[in-house]
N, C-alpha and C positions, 0 to 999 in steps of 0.2 A: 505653578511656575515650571518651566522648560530650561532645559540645558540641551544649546545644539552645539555641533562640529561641525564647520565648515569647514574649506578649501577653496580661498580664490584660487583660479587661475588665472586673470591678470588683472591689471590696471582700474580696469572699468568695474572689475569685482569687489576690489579692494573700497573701491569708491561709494560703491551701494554698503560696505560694513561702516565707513566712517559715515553714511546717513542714517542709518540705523542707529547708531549710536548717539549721533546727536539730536534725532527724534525722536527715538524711540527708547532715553533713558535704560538703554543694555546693559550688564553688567558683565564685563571682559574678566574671565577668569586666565585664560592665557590665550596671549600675552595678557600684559595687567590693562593694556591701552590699544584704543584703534587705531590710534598715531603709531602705532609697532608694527602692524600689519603688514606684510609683502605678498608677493603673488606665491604660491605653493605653498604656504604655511597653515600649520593647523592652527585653528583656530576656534574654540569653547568659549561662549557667553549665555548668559541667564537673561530670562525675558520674563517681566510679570502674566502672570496667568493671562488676562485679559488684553496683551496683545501679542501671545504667540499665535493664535491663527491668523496677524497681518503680517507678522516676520515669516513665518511658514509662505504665506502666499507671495509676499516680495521673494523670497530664497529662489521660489518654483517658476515665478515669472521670469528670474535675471537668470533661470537655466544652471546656479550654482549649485555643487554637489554638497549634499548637507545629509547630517543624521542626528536624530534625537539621541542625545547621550542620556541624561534622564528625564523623564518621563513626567514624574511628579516629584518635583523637589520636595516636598511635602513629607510625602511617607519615603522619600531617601533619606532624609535627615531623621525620623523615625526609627528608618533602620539600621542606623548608625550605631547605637544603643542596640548590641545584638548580644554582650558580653554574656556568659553564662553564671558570671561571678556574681553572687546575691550580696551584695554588701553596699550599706549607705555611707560606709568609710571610704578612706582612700583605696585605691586599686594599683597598680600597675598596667592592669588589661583593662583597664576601663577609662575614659574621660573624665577627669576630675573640673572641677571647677574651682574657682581662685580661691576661695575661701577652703576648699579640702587642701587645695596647694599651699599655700601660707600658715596652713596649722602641720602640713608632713613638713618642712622646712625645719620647725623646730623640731618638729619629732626626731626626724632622722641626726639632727644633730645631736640632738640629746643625747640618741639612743647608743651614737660611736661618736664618742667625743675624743678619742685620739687619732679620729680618722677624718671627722667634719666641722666644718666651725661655719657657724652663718652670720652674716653683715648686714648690714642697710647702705645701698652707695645715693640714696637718693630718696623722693620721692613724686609721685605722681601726677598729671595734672589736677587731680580728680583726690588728691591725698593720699593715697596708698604708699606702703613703703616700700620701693623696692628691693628683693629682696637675692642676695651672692651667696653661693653654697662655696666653699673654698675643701675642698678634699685632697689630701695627701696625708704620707707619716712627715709630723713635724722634723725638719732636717736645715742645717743651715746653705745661705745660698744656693736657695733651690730654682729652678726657672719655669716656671709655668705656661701651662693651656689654658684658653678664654673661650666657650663656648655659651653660645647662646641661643635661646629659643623662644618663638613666639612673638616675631617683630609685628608679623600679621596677625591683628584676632583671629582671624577663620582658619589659618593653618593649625589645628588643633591637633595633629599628629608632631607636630616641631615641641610641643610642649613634654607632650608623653614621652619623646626621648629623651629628654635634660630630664625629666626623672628617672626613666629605667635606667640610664647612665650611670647614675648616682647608686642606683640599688645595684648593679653589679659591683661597682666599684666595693660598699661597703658589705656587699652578701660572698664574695668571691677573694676579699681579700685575702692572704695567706693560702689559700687555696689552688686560685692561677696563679700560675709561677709569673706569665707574662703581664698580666694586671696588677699584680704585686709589686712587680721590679718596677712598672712604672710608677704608682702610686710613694715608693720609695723614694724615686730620684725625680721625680716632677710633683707641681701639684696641678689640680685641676679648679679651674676658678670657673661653676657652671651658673650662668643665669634664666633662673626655669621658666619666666614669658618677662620679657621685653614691653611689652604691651598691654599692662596689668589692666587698665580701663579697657579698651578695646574688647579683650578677651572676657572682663566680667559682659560687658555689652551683647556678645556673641551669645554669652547664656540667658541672658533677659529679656532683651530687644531682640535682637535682628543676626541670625545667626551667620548671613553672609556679610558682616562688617568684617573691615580692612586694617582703617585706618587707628591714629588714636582719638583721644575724644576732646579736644582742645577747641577753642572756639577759637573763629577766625573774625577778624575785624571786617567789618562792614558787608556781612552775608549771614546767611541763618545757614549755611553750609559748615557742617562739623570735621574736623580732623584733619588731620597732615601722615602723609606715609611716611614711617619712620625711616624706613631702609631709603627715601631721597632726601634724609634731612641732612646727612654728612657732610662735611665740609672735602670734597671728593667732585673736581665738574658739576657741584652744586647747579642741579637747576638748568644743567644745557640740554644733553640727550636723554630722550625718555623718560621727561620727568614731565609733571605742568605747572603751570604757573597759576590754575585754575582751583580757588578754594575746594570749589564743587566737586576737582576732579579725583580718583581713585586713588592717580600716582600725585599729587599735588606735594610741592618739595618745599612746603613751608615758608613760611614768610621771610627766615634767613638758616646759613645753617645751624643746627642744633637750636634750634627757636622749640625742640619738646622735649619738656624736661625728660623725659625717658632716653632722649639721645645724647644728651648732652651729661646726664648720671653717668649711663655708659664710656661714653666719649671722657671724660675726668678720667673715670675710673682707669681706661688704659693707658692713658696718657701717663697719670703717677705712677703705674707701676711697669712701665715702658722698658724700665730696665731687666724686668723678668721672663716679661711674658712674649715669647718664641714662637708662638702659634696662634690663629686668630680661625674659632668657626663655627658659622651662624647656620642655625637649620631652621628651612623653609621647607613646604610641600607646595603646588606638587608637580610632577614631569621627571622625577629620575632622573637629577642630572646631578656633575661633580664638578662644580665649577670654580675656576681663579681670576684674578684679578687681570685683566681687566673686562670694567662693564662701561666705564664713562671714557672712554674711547678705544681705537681698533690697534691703537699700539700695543705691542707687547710688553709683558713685565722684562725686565733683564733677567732674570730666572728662570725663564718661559721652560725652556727642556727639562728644567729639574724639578717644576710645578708640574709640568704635564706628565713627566714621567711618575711624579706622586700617586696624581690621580688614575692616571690609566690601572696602577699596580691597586690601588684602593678600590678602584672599581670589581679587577677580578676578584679583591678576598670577598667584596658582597658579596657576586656573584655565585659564589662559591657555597652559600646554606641554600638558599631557594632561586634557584637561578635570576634575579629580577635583575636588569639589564640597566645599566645607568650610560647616559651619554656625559662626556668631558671633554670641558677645553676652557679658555680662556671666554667669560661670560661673552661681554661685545657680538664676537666672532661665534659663539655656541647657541646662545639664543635670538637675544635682540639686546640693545644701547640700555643701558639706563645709569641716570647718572647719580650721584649722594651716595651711594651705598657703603654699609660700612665695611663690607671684605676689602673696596680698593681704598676706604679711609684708613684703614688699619694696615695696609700694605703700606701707603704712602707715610706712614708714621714710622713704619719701619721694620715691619712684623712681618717678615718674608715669605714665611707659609701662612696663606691666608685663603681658606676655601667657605664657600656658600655649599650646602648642602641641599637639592629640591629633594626631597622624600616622596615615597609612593601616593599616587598611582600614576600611570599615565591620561585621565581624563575618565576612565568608566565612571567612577565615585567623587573622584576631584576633591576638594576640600572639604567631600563625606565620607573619608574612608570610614569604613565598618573599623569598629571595636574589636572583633575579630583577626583584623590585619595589627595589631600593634605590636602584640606582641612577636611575629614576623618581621615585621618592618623594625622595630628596634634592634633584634638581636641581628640582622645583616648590614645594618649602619652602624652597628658597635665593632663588627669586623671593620671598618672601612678606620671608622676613630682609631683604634687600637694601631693599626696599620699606622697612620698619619704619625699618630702619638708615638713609636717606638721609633718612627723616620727622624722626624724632629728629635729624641733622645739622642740617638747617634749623629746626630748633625748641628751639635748646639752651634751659638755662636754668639 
């Protein structure tokens, strides 16, 4: 299997990506849909082994500019698994799977119980419990962070941060003065994958799965994309209506239990929680609401100015370069998501995180890169988290 990058240049380019894709069973890594596609845009999808050399030969016929990004999905995902750490336990620099993650959950709460307490808001298609890390020093009328990770099974870097997260929080605490004073006056409510089925799937089956794993009436097509299940422009832009498809927005909204757990969950505690944010990979981006239309939030200058100041403290350990703005207008439409359901609930600062890389590795970063990539997106959270502290409301 092949991973290319294109570039239409216009109309009639775009037009040979949307026939590819519906002949030739593609798989859109970014955008998530060929329905997204415009003329100058980049553009990464996955082709099974045995019909890259007819997407090769169409590419070179229609004269589009293209490059193999990898080569052999195969041993990239191989090499994914590069960690130096020898251990069949949980890691932090390494990719855990659901079942190391659902046994650290209780461990770490065990291990700081005046610092972690873990919950169940739900459970699974598939029966898994899902599971809430709630981190703070117990205080009263405290107001809370919601972060989440792992909407996507294959974004398997979105996971490793809702844990390293966690392990600063409780390895740094009294320590950092600045992670202290938050963990003091806020809590943090993290939830470590979103997408418990999915994400065990990625490790068994099929390691580029997306969606969650729910069956759909009257098709052998499995899943629905969580991030367009919200009740948020459910189902207008960028989303489909097509069981089969990648971005498919569910039969209604919150039709998966895993959105509809989440979805409760903030709703009841609507009155604490000030801050709302989901991390994705990947494209380095920092983005706000809105995705399900090109209006702006009322807040626009005071979101943007969040992110643009978020973006430089990443930038600031390994220089990696994040683009920001307002999703719609920054990337492309898409509609259900929960940063603009969680805005329109009420949650003012509401950011989507895309995490490294830009396309070389894509949804294989190396094991290598986490720990990198976590500690320069803990600068961005920390940033957010002490904005939102001084700006309650």
């Amino acid at each position: 299997q092949k991973v290319f990058r294109v570039i239409p240049q216009n109309d009639e380019q775009v037009e040979i990506l949307s026939f590819l894709a519906s002949n030739m069973e593609v798989d859109f890594w970014q955008p998530d849909s060929a329905l997204l596609v415009k003329p100058k845009m980049r553009v990464d999808f996955r082709v099974e082994a045995e019909k890259s050399f007819e997407v090769e030969d169409l590419l070179k016929e229609s004269g589009m500019e293209y490059q193999v990004l990898i080569d052999n999905l195969q041993a990239a995902m191989d090499a994914q698994f590069d960690s130096k750490v020898r251990t069949t336990s949980h890691s932090y620099v390494k990719y855990n799977n659901w079942d190391t993650i659902a046994a650290w959950t209780a461990d770490i709460a065990a291990q700081n119980p005046d610092l972690v307490s873990r919950s169940v808001i739900g459970e699974t298609y598939e029966g898994r419990p899902i599971y809430l890390l709630k981190i703070g020093k117990s205080g009263s009328d405290k107001k809370a962070i919601f972060i989440d990770c792992g909407f996507h099974a294959r974004e398997w870097i979105s996971p490793a941060f809702c844990q390293w997260f966690v392990k600063e929080a409780v390895e740094t605490y009294g320590k950092d003065t600045a992670l202290t004073t938050l963990l003091n006056k806020l809590d943090f409510y993290v939830l470590p994958v979103v997408n418990i089925d999915g994400y065990v799937y990625t490790w068994t089956n099929d390691r580029m799965w997306r969606k969650t794993r729910s069956k759909n009436a009257g098709t052998s097509c499995i899943g629905t994309d969580p991030n367009r299940n919200f009740d948020a422009g459910w189902c207008t832009l960028g989303a489909s209506q097509s069981p089969c498809a990648s971005t498919y927005c569910g039969s209604a909204p919150e039709s998966e239990k895993e959105t509809k757990a989440l979805a409760d969950f903030i709703r009841a505690h609507l009155s604490t929680i000030k801050a709302y944010l989901t991390i994705h990979s990947y494209s380095q981006l920092l983005l706000f609401p809105y995705s399900y239309t090109y209006n702006l939030p009322s807040n626009y200058e005071e979101l943007n100015s969040i992110v643009s100041a978020a973006s430089k403290e990443l930038a600031s350990l390994h220089n990696t370069k994040y683009t920001y703005g307002p999703g719609a207008k920054t990337i492309y439409p898409a509609a259900g998501g929960s940063d603009d359901w969680a805005y329109d609930q009420g949650i003012k600062y509401s950011f989507t995180f895309e995490l490294r890389d830009t396309g070389r590795y894509g949804f294989l970063l190396p094991e290598s890169q986490i720990q990198p990539t976590c500690e320069e997106t803990l600068l961005a959270v920390k940033y957010i988290a002490n904005y939102v502290l001084d700006h309650l409301y």
